[in-house]
C-alpha positions in Angstrom: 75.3 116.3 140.8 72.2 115.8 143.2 73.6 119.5 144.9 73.9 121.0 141.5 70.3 120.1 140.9 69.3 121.3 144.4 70.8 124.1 143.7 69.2 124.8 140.8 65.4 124.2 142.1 66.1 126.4 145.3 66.8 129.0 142.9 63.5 128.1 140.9 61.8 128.2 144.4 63.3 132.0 145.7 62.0 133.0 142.2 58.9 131.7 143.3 59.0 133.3 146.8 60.1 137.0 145.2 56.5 137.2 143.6 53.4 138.2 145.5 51.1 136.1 143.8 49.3 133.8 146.5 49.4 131.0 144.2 53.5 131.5 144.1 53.3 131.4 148.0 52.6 128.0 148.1 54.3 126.6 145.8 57.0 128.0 147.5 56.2 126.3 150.4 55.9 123.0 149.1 58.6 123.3 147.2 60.6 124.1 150.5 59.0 120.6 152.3 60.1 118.8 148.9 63.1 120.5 149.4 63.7 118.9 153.4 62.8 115.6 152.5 65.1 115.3 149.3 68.1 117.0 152.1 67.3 114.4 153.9 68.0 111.2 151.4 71.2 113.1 150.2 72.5 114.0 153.0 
């Protein structure tokens, strides 16, 4: 389940990263270190 949900936010987050605004940018990129650290307690 915990991939299926990771799945589902990266897709949220290269939504994110397809639009040029600035404010998209870094959400993207927090979303990314979110990302890491949640690998990181699944895996």
């Amino acid at each position: 389940m915990q991939r299926g949900l990771l799945g589902k936010f990266w897709d949220i987050t290269k939504l994110g990263r397809l639009s040029y605004d600035p404010r998209s940018s870094v959400t993207f990129l927090l979303a990314t270190d979110t990302r890491i650290i949640l690998s990181s307690f699944f895996w």
